[in-house]
N, C-alpha and C positions, 0 to 999 in steps of 0.2 A: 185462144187469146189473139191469135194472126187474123181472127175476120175481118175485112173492111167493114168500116163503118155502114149501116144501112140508112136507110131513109127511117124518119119518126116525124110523124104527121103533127105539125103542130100550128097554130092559129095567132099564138106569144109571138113576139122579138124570139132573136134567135137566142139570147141571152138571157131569157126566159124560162123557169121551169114548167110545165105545164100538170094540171092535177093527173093523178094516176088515173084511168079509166078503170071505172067498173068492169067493164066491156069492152070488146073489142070495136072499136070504131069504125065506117067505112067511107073510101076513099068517095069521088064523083062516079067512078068509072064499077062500082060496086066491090072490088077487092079491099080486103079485111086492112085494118090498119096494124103493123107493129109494136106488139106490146111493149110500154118502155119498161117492162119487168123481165120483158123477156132477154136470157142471155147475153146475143150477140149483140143487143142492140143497147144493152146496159152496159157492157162493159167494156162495148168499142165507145160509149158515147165519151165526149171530153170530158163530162162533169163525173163520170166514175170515179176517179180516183180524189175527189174531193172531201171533207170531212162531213159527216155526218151532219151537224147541225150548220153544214153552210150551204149555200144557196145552191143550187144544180146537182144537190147529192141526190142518189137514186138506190134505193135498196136495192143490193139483189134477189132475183128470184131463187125457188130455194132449191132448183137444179145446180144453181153459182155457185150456193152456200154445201150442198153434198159436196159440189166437185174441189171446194177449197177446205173440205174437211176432208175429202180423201186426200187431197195433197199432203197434210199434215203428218195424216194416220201414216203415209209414204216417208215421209222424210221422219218422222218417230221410229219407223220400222230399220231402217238402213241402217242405224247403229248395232254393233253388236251389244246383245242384252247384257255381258256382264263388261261393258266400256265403262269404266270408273271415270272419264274424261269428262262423258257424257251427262254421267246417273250417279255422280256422287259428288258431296259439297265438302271441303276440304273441314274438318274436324279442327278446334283450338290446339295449337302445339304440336299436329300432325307434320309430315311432309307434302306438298303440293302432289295431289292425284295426278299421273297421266294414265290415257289408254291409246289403245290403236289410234292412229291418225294423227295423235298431237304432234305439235309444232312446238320447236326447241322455247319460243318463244312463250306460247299455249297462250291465245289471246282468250280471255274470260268470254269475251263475246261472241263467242262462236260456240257457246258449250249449251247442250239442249238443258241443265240443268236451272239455269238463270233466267228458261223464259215458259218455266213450270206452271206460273200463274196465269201466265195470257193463254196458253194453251189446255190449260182446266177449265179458262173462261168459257176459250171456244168450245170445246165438248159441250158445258154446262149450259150454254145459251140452243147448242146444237140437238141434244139432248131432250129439251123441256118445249120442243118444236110437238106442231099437231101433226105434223104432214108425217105420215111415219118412216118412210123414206131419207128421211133428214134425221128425226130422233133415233133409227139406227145410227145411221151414221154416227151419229153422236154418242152414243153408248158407245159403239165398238172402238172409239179413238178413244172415250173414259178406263174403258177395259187395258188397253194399250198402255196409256198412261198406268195405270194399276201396275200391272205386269214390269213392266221399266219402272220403277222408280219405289217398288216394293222393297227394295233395302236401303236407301236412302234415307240417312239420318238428320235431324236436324242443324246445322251446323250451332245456332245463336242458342241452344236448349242447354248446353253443359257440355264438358270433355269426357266423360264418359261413355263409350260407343254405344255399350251396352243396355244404358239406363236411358237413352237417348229417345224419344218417339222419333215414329217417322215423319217424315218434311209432308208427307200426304194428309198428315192430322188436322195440320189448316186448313184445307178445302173440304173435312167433313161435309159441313152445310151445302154446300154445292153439290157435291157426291150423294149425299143420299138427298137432296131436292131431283135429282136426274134420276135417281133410282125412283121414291115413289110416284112423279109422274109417268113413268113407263111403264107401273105394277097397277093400272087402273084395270077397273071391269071393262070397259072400252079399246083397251089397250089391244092391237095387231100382235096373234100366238108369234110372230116370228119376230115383232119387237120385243117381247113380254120376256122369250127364253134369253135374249141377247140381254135383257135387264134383270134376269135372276141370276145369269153369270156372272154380272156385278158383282150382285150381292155374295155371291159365294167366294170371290175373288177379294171384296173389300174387306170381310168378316177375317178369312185362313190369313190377307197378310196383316190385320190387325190395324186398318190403314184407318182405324174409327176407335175414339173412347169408349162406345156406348155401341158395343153390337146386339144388346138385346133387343134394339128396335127395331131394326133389321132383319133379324132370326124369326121377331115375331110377323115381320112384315109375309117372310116367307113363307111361313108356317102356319098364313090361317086360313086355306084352304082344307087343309087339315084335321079343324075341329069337326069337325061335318063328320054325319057316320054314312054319304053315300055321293060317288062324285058325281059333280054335275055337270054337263058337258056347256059352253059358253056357247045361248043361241044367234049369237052374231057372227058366228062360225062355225066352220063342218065339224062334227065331232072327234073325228081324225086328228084332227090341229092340235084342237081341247087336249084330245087325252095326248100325244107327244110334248104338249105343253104341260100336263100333268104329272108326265112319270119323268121330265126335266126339271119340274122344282124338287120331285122326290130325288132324283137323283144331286141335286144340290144339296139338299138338306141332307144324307148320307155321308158326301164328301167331306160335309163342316164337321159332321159329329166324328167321322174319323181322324181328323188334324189336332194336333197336340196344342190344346187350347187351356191358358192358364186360370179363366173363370166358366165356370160349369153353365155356358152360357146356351145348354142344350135343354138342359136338368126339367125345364118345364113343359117338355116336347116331346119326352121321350116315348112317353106311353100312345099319342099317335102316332105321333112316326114307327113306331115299331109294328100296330094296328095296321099300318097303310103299306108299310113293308110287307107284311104276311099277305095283304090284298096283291099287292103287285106280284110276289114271289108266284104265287098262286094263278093268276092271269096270266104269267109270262112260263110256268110249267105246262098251260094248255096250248097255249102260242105255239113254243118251241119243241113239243113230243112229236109233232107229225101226225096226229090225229085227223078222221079222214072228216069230212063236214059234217057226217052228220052226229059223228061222235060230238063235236064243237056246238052244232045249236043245240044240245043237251045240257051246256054248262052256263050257269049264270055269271056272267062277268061283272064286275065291280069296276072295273077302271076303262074298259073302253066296250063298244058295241060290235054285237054282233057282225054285223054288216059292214065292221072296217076292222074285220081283224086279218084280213090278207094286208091291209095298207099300216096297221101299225106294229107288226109282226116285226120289222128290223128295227124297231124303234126299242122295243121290249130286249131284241134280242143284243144290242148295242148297251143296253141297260144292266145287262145283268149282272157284269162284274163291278159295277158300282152300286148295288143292292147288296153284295154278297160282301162289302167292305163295311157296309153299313150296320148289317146282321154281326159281323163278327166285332164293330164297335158298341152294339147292344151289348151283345157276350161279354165282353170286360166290363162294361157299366155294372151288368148284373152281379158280375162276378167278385163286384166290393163290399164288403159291409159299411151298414150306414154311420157304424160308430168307429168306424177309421179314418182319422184325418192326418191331415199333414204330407209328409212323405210316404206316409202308410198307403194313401189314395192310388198309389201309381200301381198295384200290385197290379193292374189290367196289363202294363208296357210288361213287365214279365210273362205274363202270358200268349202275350203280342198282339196287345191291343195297344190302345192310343192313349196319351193320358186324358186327351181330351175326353175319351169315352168314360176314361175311371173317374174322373172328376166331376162329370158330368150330371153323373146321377148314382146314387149306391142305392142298390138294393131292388135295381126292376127286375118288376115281374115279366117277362118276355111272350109273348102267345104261346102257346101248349105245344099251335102245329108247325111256327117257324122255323126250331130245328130240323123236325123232317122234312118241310118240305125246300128248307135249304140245300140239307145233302143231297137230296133227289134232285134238286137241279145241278149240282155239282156233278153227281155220276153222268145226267145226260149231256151237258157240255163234255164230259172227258170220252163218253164214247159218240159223241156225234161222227158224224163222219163228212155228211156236206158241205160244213163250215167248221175248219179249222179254229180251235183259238189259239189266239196269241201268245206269244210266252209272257208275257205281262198281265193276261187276263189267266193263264197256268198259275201262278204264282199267287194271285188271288185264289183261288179253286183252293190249291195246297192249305194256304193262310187260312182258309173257311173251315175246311176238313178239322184243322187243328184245333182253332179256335172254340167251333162246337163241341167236337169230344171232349178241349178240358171243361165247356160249360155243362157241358151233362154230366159230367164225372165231379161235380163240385156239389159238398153236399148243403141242402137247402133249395135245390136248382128244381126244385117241385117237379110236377110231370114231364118234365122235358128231360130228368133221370130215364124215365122209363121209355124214351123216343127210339134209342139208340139200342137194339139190342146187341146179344151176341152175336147172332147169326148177322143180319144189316154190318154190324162191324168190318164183321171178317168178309163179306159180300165187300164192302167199300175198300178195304184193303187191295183182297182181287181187283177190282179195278185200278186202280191209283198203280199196282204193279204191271199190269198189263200196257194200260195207256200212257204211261209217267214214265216208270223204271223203264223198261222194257223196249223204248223207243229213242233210240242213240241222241236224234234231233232233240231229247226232250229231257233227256236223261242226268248231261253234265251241265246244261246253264241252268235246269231247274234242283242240283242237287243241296246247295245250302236249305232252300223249304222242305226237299224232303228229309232232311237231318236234320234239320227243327220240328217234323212234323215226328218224326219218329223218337228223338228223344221225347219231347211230351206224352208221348204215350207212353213209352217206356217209363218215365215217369212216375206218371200215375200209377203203372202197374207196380213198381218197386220201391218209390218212398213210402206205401205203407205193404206191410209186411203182408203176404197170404194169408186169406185167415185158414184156419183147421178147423174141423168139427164134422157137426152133423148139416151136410148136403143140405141147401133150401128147398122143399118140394116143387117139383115142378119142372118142366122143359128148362134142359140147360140152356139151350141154344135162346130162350125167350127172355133171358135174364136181361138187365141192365148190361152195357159190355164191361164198365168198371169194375161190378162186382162179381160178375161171369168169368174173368178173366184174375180176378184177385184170389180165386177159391181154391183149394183144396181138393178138388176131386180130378178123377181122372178126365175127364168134359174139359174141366179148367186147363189141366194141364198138355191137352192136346192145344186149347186153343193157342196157349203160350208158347205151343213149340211152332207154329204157324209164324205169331210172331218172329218168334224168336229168328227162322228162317229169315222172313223180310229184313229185319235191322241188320242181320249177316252181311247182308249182300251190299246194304245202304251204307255202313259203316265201311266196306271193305273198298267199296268206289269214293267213299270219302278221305279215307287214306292214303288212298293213292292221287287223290287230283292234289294239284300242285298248287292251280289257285286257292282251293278250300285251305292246303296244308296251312297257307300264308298268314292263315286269319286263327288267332289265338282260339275265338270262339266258335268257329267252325272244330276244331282241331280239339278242345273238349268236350263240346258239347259230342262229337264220334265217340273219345275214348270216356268217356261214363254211360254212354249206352254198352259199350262192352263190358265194362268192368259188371254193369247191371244180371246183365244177358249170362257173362262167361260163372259170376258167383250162381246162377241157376242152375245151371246144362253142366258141368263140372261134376257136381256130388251125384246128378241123378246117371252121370255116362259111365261112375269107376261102379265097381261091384258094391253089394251090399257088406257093412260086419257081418252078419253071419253067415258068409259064404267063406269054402275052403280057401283060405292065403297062404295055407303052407309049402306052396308049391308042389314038387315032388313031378311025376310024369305028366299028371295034369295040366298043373300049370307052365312045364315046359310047350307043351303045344298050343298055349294060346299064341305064339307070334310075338312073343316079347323082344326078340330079338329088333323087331323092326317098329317101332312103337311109333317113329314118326311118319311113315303110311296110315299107321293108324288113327293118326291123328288126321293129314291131308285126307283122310276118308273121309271122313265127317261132311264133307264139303256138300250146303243144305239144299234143296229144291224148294220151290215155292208150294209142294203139296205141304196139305196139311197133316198126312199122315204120317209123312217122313221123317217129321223130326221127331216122334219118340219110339222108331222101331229099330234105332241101334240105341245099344245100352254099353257098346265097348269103347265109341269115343266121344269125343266132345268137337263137333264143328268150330267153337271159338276158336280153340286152340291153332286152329288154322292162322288165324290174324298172326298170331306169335310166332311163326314162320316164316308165312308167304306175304305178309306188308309191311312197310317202312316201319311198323312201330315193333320199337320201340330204338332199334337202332339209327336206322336215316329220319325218324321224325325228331329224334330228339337234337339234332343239329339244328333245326328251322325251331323247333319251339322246346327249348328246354325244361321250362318251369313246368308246364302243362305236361310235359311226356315224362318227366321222370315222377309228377305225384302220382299220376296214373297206375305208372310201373310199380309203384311200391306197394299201390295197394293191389296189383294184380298178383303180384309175388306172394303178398299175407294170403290170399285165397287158392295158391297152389300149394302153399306148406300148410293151411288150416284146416284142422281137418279132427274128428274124434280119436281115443287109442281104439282104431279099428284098423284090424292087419289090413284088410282086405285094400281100403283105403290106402293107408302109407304105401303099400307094396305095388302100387300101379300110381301113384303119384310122382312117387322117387323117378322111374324113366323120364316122365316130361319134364320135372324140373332138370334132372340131368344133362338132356340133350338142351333145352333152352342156354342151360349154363355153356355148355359147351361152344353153342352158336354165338357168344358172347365172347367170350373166349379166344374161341380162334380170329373175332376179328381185330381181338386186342392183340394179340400176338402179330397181324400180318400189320399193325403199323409201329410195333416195337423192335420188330423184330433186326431191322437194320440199325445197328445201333453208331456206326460214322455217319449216318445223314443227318442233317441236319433238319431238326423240322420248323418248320417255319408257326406263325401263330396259330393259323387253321390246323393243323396238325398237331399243335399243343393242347388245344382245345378240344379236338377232337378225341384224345387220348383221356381227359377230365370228363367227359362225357361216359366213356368209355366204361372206365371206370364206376364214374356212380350210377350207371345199369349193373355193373357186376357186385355191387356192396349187396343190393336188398335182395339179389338171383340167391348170392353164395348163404346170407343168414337164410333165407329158404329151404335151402337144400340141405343146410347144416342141422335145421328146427326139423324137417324130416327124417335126418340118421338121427338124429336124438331119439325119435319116437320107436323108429325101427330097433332101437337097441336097446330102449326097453321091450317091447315087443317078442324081442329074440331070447331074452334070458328070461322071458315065462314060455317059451316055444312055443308063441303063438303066430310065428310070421317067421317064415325060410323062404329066404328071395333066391330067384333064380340066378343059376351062372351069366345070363348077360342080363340082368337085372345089374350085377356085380360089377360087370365089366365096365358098362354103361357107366357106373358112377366111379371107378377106378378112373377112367380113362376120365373123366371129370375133373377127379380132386390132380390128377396128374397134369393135366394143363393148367389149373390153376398153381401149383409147383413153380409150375412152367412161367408163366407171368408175373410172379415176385420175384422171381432172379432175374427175367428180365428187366421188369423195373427198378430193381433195386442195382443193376448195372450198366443203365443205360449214361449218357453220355450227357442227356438235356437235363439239367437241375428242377427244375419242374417237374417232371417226369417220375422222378427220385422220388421229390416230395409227397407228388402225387399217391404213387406206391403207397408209402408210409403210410400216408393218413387215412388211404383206405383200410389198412389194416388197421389202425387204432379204432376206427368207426368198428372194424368187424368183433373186436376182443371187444368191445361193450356190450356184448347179447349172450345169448348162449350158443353161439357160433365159435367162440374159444375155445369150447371142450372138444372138438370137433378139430378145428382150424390151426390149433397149438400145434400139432405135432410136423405140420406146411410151415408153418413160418416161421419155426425156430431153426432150422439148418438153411434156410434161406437168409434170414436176415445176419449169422453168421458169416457167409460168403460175403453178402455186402457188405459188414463191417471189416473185415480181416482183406478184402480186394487191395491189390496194390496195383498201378497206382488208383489210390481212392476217386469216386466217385460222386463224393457224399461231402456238400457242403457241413460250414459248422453246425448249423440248422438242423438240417439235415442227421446229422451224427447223433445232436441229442434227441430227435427225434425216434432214431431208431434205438438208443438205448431205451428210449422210454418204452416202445414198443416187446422191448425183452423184458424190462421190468415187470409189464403188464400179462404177459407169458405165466410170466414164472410166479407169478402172485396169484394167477385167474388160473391155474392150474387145478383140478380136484384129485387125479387119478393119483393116490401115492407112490405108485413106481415110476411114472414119468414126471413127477415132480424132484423127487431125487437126483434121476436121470440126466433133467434139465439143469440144475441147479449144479451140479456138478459140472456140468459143459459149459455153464455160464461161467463158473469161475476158473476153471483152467482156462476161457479162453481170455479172461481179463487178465490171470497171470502172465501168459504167454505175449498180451501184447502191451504191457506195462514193462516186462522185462525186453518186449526187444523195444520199447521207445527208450530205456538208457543207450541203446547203441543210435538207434535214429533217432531221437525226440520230435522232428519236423513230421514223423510220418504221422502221428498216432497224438499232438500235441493236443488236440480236440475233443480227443477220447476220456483224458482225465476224468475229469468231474463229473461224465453222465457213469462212469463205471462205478467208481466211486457210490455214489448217489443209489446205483443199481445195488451195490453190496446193502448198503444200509435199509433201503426197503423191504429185502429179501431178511435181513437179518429184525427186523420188525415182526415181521407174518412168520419166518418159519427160523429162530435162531438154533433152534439142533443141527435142522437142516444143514445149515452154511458153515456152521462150524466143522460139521462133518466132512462135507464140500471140502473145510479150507484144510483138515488134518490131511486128505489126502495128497495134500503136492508135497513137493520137497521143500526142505528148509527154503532153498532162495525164493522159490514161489510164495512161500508162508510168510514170508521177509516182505517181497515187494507188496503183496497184497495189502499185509500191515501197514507199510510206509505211507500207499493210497490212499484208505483210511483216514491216517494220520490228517495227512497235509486237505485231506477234504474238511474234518472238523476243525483243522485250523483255519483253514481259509471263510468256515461260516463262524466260529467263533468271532475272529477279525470284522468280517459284515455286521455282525450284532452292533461290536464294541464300538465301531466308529472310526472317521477320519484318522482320532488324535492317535498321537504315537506315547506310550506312555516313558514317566522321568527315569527311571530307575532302571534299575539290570532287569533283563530278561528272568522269567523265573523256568526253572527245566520243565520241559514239558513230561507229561507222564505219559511212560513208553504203555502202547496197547500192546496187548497178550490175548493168546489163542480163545482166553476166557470170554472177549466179545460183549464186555460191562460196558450196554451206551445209557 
């Protein structure tokens, strides 16, 4: 812009414009005249900045026009993309947008949004230019624009954000007039790709009502059944120009698109995917030349497949996004609409895949030769991928196994075998798991990848029967792995291995913990895994469980080695040649769960636990069973246990809310442990009075020392200092006497909840107090054994005597006690009136007196609640004294 002005040959007044030459004109002295088109000489000239339809205006040439279109594309670019100053119009009834830069003042006229139209202009006049140099240009400032201004709602449309179109809607006409001027047959490969980026950018942000013209614009090189390469150009160009709109048209079908604006396309594009997939598996194996001119290529030529070779190989993980958005198309049927259509985003596809199209048929050989490109990107070695192009890989693998495993999925069932399976596995373990760089930012896909599988293997049930004929290893992997035979059930301990190892790194990462669905999606591949490997690790029923010398030297003593033994390798023979423990059982140990994970996610870790609990006490009347179940549930109880006691245990501190919380946690890990372990002495004791099961001495011990720290934890919580605490206590035991964990747990928490009530000084809010008589009530009602219901029932009412007779000397101690005692008599005397009678003949007259009096003033006080506010006119009538006879 600083050149001096040149010289410009002219014949006119200086005031004069003179015609443009055709040609360059020459001086006397034979040197060339200065073009007035050219540049320096147009824009240093005075009449440059004049308007267009006035006299001494001068086009520029269209090096002027590139370089004042890159200025723009410059001064577009300098904002930050998400500047709301910039790139958003202030919404009805909203607050005035700033972003970075703005001024307290925010003058309007300074914000790139307000001058949207002049600068779509210029793209669009830049755009629809011949010189191709310029119509880049022009596209790539349209793109820009796209990209900036792809959220941007309309302000004058409505107050609705959401219902809102975008402010890009208006320049449709312009936007796609630039687009199919640049999609010509004539069109420059390196204009052509810069103008199908357009397109794939205007379509995903919706920036057009009508993208089917568009989609079809892109998509009909595609009807063709053979490509043809553009003879106005090297073939090279052609075909990276060719697997650049395929690689478009993948990217749209993969984006969550709300009209199935694919649905007519799919069956080529899918056709021209299998061609590429196919071309770029010869590409990219390293095969030596002459293996290469033995293959017929469909998408580029022989003699430039050294020069399109990074072109394919740049390509391949937006192919393999492509294929896995086939997969969920395929994977919907055609008579599901509505919300039903989305079943692909479940799977992990796209909706725009599911909506796209139900019911494609996909090529036979696109699944295999998908995964075959997948295994040789994961072990290439001279090109790295990405972790962004890993994560695609992962997404593929998944993708296809659940499309193979979906039934209806025609020959592309039978692509995948068993043996390929477990071959893909090995790899994904070797080059994924196994490589630290690769391991923990890739570990969310591979805990999606392996629940999916898990999955499929466990929503439906193994089948049984008669073995399919034939090579296990050739099966389908779905049904090879779903089977019944011994083949099946190696395969599954293979798995079962992998998901060990992937669950147990998932456990432990601290990002994954954070994420609800990472954090389930782990604990139901366990629960899957642990309900298998559990029944087939304890002994069979008809094996000796009578203990005796035998079964003293199995090691019982140390059952939880037994269990860290377990711990799986990645062979596949390893996991079914112990049959004495269970590797799950590891996780219930050595990872956060079930104790530190349920701090970070509650909901999700304690449904887990409960169903992991039903499947440690589930189990048939088989000695063999219960008698090697009881240790693990034992020592689990115990690990629970002890860490409720190490923050009970000081009972002057004070705990603060994390610490209150923590104890509520606590606890509701130990309700569904304790009814577990309690449904297994149940079993055990019938078991034992047919002498079919005699546990050993630290079998014994094991669970002594069990139910003894649980002892241990009701007196401490029933004497702790925090109210909360207290209550907490309580109401886990009322949870516990609703099962058949009562028959068991009665004889724990009737001389405990004694102590808490009879403490001085008391502990136990008013709350509290009737809570815990309700808790004896429930005792002494849910009792079966007839000698310890006597027992109890007895102990209950001497101790109501004893502290109804000392509240006439204190009344403040015990004032709150009244009416749950009370209330306890009368339900007790409901269920068992011999009972209580007997109970009450045994005290002494004053005991038999006060108990009476209790009684008394309880049915007086609910008679009163019946009758009402009013007091009634007359005399009192005498009340009628109750007698030992217990007539309610």
């Amino acid at each position: 812009l600083a050149l001096p002005p040149k010289a410009v040959f002219s014949g006119a007044p200086p005031n004069a414009h003179p015609p443009t030459p055709t040609k360059r004109a020459e001086l006397p002295d034979g040197s060339e005249v200065q073009d007035a088109h050219d540049d320096g000489a147009s824009m240093a000239d005075a009449g440059a900045g004049l308007a267009p339809n006035s006299a001494g205006y001068r086009p520029p040439r269209s090096a002027a026009k590139i370089f004042a279109v890159s200025c723009v594309h410059m001064l577009l670019e300098k904002p930050d993309p998400d500047d709301t100053w910039h790139f958003q119009l202030e919404m009805p009834g909203s607050p005035t947008v700033k972003g970075r830069g703005a001024t307290a003042a925010g003058a309007p006229a300074h914000r790139l949004v307000h001058y949207l139209d002049t600068i779509v202009t210029m793209a669009s006049h830049a755009s629809s230019s011949d010189e191709a140099s310029l119509a880049t240009a022009g596209l790539k400032l349209m793109l820009l624009i796209i990209r900036r201004f792809r959220h941007t709602r309309d302000a004058q449309a409505g107050e609705d954000a959401e219902g809102v179109p975008l402010l890009l809607v208006q320049f449709e006409a312009q936007i796609s007039a630039s687009i199919r001027h640049n999609m010509r047959a004539e069109t420059n490969p390196a204009t052509l790709r810069v103008a199908l980026e357009l397109v794939r950018d205007v379509v995903i942000a919706r920036a057009c009502t009508s993208p089917q013209r568009l989609i079809a614009l892109l998509m009909q090189p595609f009807s063709g059944s053979t490509f043809e390469p553009d003879p106005l150009f090297c073939e090279s160009a052609s075909t990276q120009t060719f697997v650049f709109r395929l690689r478009c048209a993948c990217e749209i079908l993969d984006t969550e698109m709300e009209e199935p604006c694919m649905a007519p396309h799919l069956k080529e594009l899918a056709r021209w995917t299998e061609h590429a997939l196919r071309d770029g598996a010869v590409l990219l194996a390293g095969l030596p030349l002459q293996c290469v001119k033995t293959y017929q290529p469909t998408c580029f030529s022989l003699s430039d497949y050294k020069a399109v070779q990074p072109c394919f190989r740049e390509a391949l993980a937006t192919f393999l996004r492509g294929t896995c958005a086939l997969c969920s198309a395929a994977a919907v049927p055609a008579a599901v609409e509505g919300h039903s259509a989305r079943r692909g985003v479940l799977a992990g596809g796209t909706a725009g895949a599911a909506a796209a199209g139900a019911g494609v048929c996909t090529p036979p050989d696109l699944m295999g030769l998908t995964l075959g490109l997948v295994v040789l990107a994961l072990g290439e070695q001279s090109v790295q991928p990405t972790l962004p192009d890993m994560r695609v890989h992962l997404r593929t693998i998944r993708q296809v196994l659940l499309h193979t495993a979906t039934p209806g999925s025609g020959d592309a069932a039978s692509t995948i075998s068993v043996r390929y399976f477990l071959d893909l596995f090995a790899r994904v373990w070797t080059y994924v798991f196994r490589v630290p760089g690769r391991c923990m930012p890739l570990l969310p896909e591979l805990l999606e990848l392996f629940h999916a599988v898990s999955g499929v293997i466990w929503r439906e049930a193994p089948r049984s029967g008669t073995p399919t004929p034939g090579d296990h290893a050739e099966r389908p992997w779905a049904e090879g792995l779903r089977g019944d035979s011994e083949d099946s059930r190696l395969a599954r301990d293979t798995m079962s291995a992998y998901s060990l190892h992937v669950v147990a790194a998932a456990l432990r990462s601290e990002t994954l913990g954070a994420e609800a669905g990472g954090v389930s999606q782990a604990l139901e591949i366990l629960v899957w895994w642990l309900s298998d490997a559990l029944p087939r690790s304890l002994p069979d029923g008809g094996g000796d469980a009578r203990g005796g010398a035998g079964a003293e030297a199995e090691e019982d003593d140390d059952i939880v080695a037994a269990a860290l033994e377990g711990e799986p390798t990645s062979d596949a023979s390893s996991g079914a040649a112990s049959k004495r423990s269970c590797p799950w059982l590891w996780l219930l140990f050595g990872s956060p769960f079930p104790q530190a994970l349920i701090k970070v996610q509650p909901a999700v870790t304690l449904k887990s636990w409960r169903t992991v609990c039903t499947i440690l006490s589930s189990s048939t009347q088989s000695a063999g069973l219960v008698s090697h179940q009881l240790p693990y549930l034992a020592l689990i109880v115990n690990k629970l246990t002890k860490g409720l006691i190490e923050l009970l245990e000081d009972h002057a501190r004070t705990l603060s809310e994390v610490d209150e919380r923590d104890v509520v946690y606590a606890f509701a890990l130990q309700v569904p442990a304790l009814s577990a372990i309690c449904e297994l002495l149940l079993k055990a004791t019938v078991l034992h009075k047919t002498s079919q099961v005699r546990l050993s001495g630290n079998v014994k011990a094991t669970v002594n020392t069990c139910l003894a720290d649980i002892k241990q934890v009701f007196l401490m919580g029933l004497q702790h200092r925090n109210a909360k605490v207290v209550q907490t206590t309580i109401s886990s035991m009322q949870n516990l006497l609703q099962g058949r964990a009562s028959a068991v747990l009665c004889p724990i928490m009737m001389p405990c909840m004694v102590v808490g009530l009879v403490r001085q000084p008391s502990t136990l809010s008013a709350a509290a107090v009737e809570s815990a008589w309700g808790v004896m009530s429930a005792i002494l009602v849910g009792q079966q054994a007839q000698g310890l219901v006597e027992a109890s029932t007895r102990m209950a009412v001497r101790l109501i005597a004893s502290i109804a007779e000392f509240s006439a000397w204190s009344p403040a101690a015990f004032a709150a006690h009244s009416a749950p005692m009370a209330l306890l008599l009368l339900q007790v005397a409901r269920v068992d009136q011999p009972g209580l009678k007997a109970a009450i003949a045994g005290l002494s007259a004053s005991g038999q007196q006060t108990v009476q009096n209790l009684l008394r003033e309880q049915m007086s006080a609910s008679a009163s609640a019946r009758s009402g506010p009013a007091a009634p006119t007359g005399p009192a009538a005498p009340k009628a004294k109750i007698e030992l006879k217990l007539k309610f």
